[in-house]
Phi, psi and omega in degrees: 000136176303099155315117150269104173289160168282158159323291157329257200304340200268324167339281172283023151251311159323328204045046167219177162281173192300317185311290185319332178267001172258295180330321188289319201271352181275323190288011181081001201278324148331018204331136162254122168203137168320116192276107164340315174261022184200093200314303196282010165246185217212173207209140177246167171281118147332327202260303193307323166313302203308332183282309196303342176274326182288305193307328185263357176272359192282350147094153241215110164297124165350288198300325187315297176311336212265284189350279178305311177323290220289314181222029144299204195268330170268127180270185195220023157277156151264139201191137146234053185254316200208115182229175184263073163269134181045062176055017178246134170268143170224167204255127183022043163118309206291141147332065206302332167284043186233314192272327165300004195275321198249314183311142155300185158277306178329282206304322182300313181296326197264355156259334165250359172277341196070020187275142165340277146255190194289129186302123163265090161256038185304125168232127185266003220260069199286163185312089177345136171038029173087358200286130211261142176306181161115185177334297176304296183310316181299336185275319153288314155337306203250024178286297177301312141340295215268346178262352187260352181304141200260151174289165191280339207282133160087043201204125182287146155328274200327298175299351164289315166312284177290003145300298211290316183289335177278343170282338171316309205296318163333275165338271191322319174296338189272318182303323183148012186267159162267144208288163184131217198220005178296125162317172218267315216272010155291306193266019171268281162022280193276330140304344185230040165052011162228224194280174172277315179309312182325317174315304180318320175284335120004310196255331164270348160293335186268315140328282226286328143271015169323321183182148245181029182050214164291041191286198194270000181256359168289290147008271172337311215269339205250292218286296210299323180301333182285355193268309199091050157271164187284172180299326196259025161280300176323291190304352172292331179288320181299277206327308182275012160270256158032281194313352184245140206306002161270004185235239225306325198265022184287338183259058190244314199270335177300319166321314182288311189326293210316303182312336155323295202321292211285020148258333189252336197107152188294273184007275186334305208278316216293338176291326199257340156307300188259027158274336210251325164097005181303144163275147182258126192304161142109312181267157212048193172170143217279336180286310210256045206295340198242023166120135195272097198304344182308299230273283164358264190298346166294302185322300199280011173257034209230091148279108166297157155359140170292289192291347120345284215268354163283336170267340197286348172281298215300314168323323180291270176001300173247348147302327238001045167239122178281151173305069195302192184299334182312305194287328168285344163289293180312305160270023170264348172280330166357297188295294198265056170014060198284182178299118192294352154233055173281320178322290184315304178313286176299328149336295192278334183307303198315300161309001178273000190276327206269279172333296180322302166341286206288317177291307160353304177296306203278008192267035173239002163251162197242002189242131179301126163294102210203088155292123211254155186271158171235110185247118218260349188282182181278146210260099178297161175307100220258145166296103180318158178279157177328297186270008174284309159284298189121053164252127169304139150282112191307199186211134179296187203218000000 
């Protein structure tokens, strides 16, 4: 029978912090369970800390070590854009649930940009040749940017800044805002037809993903800047990293759950997920064990469907796993029946400021992010030497 530890404890057999042991539990290496006597913290497999501690005292080889930079528990970048304290993400030193109950995405850009002021993205620049919003426009835009883009190298901050506010601007317009001077999260508002209040919620969807540290579409995104590709090629590299359904596009897969639901009934999917031992998509989440603080004030400004917000109780419920941003994306379109790829739409705008943030950061290294392979394939055939075959060695001169 399985043994469970405290945190506390699963740490100080590990020697890492806390971060490292949510990192143990996403890569699968981890047990994880909800502690019977305290909901809101978590209980680790006993067995599983006791292997990962022999495996790392048996000592760490040159590649082992290479290894562990890249796709260890830790990144091996330096960054003061976004960091985790007491479980909250923060944007340079600020609270980020805090700075969304008021702050804009401008007002967000102009702190992780390290800029003067608040990020201007008004674009008056409406959609080419009839071209229908989503994904595809946004993607051919900045495709078409990234190829005509001058590099970033040797070119002022300032002037990066205002390239940077225009490509937000851009996005945004290929998702579905209508063009104008308006703040960004008014003028989705208004491309999608709906009331102004609904913009509030909008607008705090947008802060609130402004940027997520070092993640892999941040990543993407560093390596194109650390080379001195343009910006909005750095930034196409981030988006389309994004674009996949374990990162930016996850709450793509809660949309079809829900759509499972309000076709079989919460009852149906949650039995056949958790008969099936299936992870559901949109709960938990490997940063947050006790919960994605993100997810909360976006939930409560929302009612989804009544059989939506019954599976989305029972799932907490019998899961002890909360409901992250995915599932809060997802049921704000729910609610205000936005456009089926407005989650994504708003995700990848927002995120671009943060993706901008981070190339931006890294053009202050002067060395390209250049990983080395370990190379695991078959070993070739090597050509016997020249007098070995009974081939003459030519003669030097």
């Amino acid at each position: 029978m399985a043994s469970w530890i405290s945190m506390d404890d699963a740490c100080r057999q590990l020697g890492v912090r806390a971060q490292t042991v949510y990192a143990y539990v996403s890569r699968g290496k981890l047990g994880v369970m909800p502690d019977p006597a305290d909901t809101r913290r978590s209980l680790y497999r006993a067995e599983d800390v006791t292997g990962l501690a022999k495996r790392k005292q048996a000592g760490r080889k040159h590649e082992t070590l290479a290894t562990n930079t890249l796709f260890g528990a830790e990144p091996s970048i330096p960054t003061a854009l976004t960091a985790f304290f007491r479980g909250r993400p923060h944007y340079r030193g600020h609270d980020a649930i805090e700075l969304a109950r008021t702050a804009t995405l401008e007002e967000a850009a102009q702190l992780l940009w390290g800029a003067g002021k608040a990020a201007d993205f008004s674009c008056t620049t409406a959609l080419r040749g009839g071209a229908r919003p989503g994904r595809v426009a946004a993607f051919k835009a900045l495709g078409a940017l990234a190829a005509t883009g001058h590099s970033t190298r040797g070119r002022l901050t300032r002037v990066l800044h205002q390239e940077g506010q225009g490509l937000v601007g851009e996005l945004a317009n290929a998702f579905g805002a209508l063009p104008g001077s308006q703040p960004l999260h008014r003028r989705f508002a208004q491309g999608w037809k709906l009331p102004l209040k609904v913009a509030e919620s909008l607008r705090m969807a947008v802060v609130l993903l402004a940027d997520h540290e070092l993640t892999s579409s941040a990543f993407a995104a560093r390596i194109a800047a650390s080379t001195g590709a343009s910006l909005p090629a750095c930034l196409l590299a981030g988006l389309t990293t994004l674009s996949g359904p374990l990162h930016g596009d996850a709450s793509g897969r809660v949309q079809a759950l829900f759509s499972e639901v309000e076709r079989l009934g919460d009852d149906a999917v949650l039995a056949h997920y958790l008969s099936t031992g299936l992870p559901l998509p949109g709960f938990g989440h490997f940063i947050y064990p006790d919960g994605d603080p993100r997810a909360a004030p976006l939930l409560a400004l929302c009612e989804p469907p009544e059989v939506i917000a019954r599976f989305i109780e029972k799932a907490t419920q019998l899961t002890g796993l909360q409901p992250n941003i995915d599932v809060a994306l997802a049921a704000l379109v729910a609610h205000h029946r936005l456009p089926a790829d407005a989650a994504f739409g708003l995700f990848a705008t927002a995120r671009s400021v943060g993706l901008l943030a981070h190339s931006l950061e890294q053009l202050g290294e002067t060395q390209v992010i250049r990983p080395r392979g370990r190379y695991v394939g078959q070993v070739p055939e090597m050509p016997q030497p020249a007098r070995a075959q009974g081939i003459a060695a030519p003669r030097l001169a």
